[in-house]
C-alpha positions in Angstrom: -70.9 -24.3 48.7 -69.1 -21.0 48.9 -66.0 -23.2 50.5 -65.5 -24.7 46.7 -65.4 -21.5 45.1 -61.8 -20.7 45.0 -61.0 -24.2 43.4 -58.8 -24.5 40.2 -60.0 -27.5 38.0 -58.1 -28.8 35.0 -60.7 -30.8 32.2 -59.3 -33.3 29.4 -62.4 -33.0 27.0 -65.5 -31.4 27.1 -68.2 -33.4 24.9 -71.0 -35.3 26.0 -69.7 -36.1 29.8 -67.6 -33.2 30.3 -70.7 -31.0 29.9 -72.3 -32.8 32.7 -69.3 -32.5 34.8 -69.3 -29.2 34.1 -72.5 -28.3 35.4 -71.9 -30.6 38.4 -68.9 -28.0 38.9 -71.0 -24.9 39.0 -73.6 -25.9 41.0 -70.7 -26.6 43.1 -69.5 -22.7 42.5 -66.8 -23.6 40.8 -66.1 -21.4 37.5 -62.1 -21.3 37.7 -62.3 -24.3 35.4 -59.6 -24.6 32.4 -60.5 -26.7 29.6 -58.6 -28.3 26.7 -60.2 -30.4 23.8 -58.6 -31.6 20.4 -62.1 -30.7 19.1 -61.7 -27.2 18.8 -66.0 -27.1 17.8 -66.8 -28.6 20.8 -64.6 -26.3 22.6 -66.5 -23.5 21.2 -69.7 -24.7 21.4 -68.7 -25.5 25.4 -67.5 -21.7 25.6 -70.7 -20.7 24.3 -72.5 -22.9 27.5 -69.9 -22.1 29.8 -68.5 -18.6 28.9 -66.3 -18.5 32.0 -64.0 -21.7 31.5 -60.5 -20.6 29.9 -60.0 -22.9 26.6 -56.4 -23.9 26.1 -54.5 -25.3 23.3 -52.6 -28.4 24.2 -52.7 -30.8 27.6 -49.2 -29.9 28.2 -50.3 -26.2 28.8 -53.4 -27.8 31.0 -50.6 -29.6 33.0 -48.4 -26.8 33.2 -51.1 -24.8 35.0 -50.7 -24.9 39.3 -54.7 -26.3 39.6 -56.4 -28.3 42.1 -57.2 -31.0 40.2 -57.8 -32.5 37.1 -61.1 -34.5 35.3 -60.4 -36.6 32.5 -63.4 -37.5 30.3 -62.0 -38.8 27.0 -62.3 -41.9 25.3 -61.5 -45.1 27.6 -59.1 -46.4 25.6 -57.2 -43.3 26.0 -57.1 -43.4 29.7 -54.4 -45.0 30.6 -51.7 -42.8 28.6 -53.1 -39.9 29.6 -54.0 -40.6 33.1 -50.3 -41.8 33.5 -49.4 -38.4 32.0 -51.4 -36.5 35.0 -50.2 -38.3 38.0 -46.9 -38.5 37.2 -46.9 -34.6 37.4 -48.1 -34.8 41.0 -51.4 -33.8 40.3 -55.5 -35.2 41.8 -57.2 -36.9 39.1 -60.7 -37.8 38.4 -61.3 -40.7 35.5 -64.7 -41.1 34.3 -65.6 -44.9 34.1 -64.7 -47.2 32.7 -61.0 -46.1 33.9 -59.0 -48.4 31.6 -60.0 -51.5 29.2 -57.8 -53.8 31.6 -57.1 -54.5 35.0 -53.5 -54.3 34.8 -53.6 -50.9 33.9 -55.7 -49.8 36.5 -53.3 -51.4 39.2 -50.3 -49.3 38.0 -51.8 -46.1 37.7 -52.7 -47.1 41.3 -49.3 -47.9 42.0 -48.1 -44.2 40.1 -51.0 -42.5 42.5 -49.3 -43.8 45.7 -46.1 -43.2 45.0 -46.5 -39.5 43.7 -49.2 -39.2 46.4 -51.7 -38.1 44.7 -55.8 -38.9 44.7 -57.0 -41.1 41.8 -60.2 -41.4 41.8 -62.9 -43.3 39.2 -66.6 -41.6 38.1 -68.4 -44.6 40.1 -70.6 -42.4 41.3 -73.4 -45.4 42.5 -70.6 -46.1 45.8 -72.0 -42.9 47.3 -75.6 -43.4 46.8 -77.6 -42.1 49.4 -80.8 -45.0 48.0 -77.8 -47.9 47.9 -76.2 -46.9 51.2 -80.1 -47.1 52.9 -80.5 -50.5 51.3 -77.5 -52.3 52.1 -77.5 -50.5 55.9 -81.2 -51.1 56.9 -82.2 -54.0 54.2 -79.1 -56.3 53.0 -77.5 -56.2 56.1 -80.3 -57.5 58.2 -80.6 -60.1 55.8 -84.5 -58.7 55.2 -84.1 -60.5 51.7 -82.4 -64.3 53.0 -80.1 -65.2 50.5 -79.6 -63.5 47.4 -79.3 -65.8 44.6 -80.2 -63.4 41.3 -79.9 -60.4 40.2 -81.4 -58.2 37.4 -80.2 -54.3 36.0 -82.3 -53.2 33.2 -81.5 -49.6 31.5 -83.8 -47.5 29.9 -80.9 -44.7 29.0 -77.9 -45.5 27.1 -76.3 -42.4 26.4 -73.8 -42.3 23.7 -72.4 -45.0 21.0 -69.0 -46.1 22.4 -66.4 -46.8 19.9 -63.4 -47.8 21.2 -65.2 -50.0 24.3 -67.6 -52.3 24.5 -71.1 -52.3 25.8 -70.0 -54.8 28.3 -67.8 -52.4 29.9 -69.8 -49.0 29.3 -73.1 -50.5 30.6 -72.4 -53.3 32.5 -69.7 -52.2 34.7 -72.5 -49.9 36.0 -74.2 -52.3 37.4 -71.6 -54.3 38.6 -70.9 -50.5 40.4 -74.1 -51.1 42.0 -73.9 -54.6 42.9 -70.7 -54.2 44.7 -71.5 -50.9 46.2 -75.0 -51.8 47.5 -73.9 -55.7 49.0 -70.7 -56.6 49.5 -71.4 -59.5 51.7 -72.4 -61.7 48.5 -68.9 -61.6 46.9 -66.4 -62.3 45.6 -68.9 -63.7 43.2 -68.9 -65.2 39.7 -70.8 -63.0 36.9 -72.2 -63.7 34.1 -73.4 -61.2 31.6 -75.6 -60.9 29.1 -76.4 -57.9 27.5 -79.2 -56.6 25.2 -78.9 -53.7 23.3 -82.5 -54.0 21.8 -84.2 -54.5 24.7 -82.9 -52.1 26.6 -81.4 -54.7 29.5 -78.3 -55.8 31.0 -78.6 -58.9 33.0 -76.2 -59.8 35.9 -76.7 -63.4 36.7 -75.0 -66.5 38.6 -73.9 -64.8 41.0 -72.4 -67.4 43.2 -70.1 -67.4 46.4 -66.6 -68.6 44.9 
């Protein structure tokens, strides 16, 4: 991994997620990591985890900094503003998912990305599954399963409480990840969900050819 090492990465935020991109990062070899958070706790209690990331004050200093690229792991309904802030300085951008809380966003930071040629990318991480990619090569594909009519995602893990999104699109969208990544010959497809905090479940159904 020694060819990452040199990398200069820019992080928006470094609570709950940002920790585990963080350690994603080193076991990458990547320590030239600059980190700015409006927590200034958490930025201390990060330092303390991480004593080699450089804490700095404001985004505008983050941006002002000639890095690599940037990971942005706030809250989703902040995404879009800031996101919009990044590319538009000509700089590679990661978004944690959910990207955005509506579609329209998501197609003009696309739009920005192209235009200032830049790499957007989303924290879907399920597309480059190594256990999907087997399925949908050597079992969907061959149509080992005849015609798939349902479909079922239960979680046992929900991580944090999300304030400013629903569980619809924290959990859920998940799911959907997997669905498209792991068989796209059933869609486009309608979806219906239904989601159950309690139980622990969130149920993809009625997925029909449109």
């Amino acid at each position: 991994m020694s060819k990452y090492q040199n990398f200069q990465i820019g992080l928006v935020r470094s609570g709950y997620w940002g920790t585990n991109i963080l350690k994603t990062l080193e076991d990458l070899n990547i320590k030239n990591i600059y980190v700015y958070d409006l927590d200034k706790k958490q930025l201390l209690s990060t330092k303390k985890k991480f004593p080699y990331i450089y804490p700095v004050n404001s985004l505008e200093q983050l941006l002002k900094l000639d890095l690599d690229s940037y990971f942005l792991i706030t809250l989703t309904g902040t995404h879009y503003y800031l996101a919009k802030k990044i590319i538009s300085k000509k700089k590679d951008l990661f978004i944690e998912k959910p990207v955005t809380l509506s579609s329209k966003h998501i197609l003009d930071l696309s739009k920005i990305s192209k235009k200032q040629k830049t790499i957007l990318m989303s924290g879907y991480i399920y597309s480059y599954n190594i256990y999907l990619k087997y399925i949908k090569e050597n079992i969907l594909s061959k149509n080992k399963l005849g015609k798939i009519k349902y479909i079922f995602f239960e979680r046992s893990n929900f991580g944090p409480i999300r304030n400013d999104s629903s569980c619809i699109w924290d959990l859920a969208a998940i799911g959907n990840n997997v669905l498209i990544g792991s068989n796209s010959t059933i869609l486009p497809v309608e979806i219906e969900e239904n989601v159950t905090i309690g139980a622990g479940s969130v149920v993809t159904k009625n997925c029909k050819k449109k």
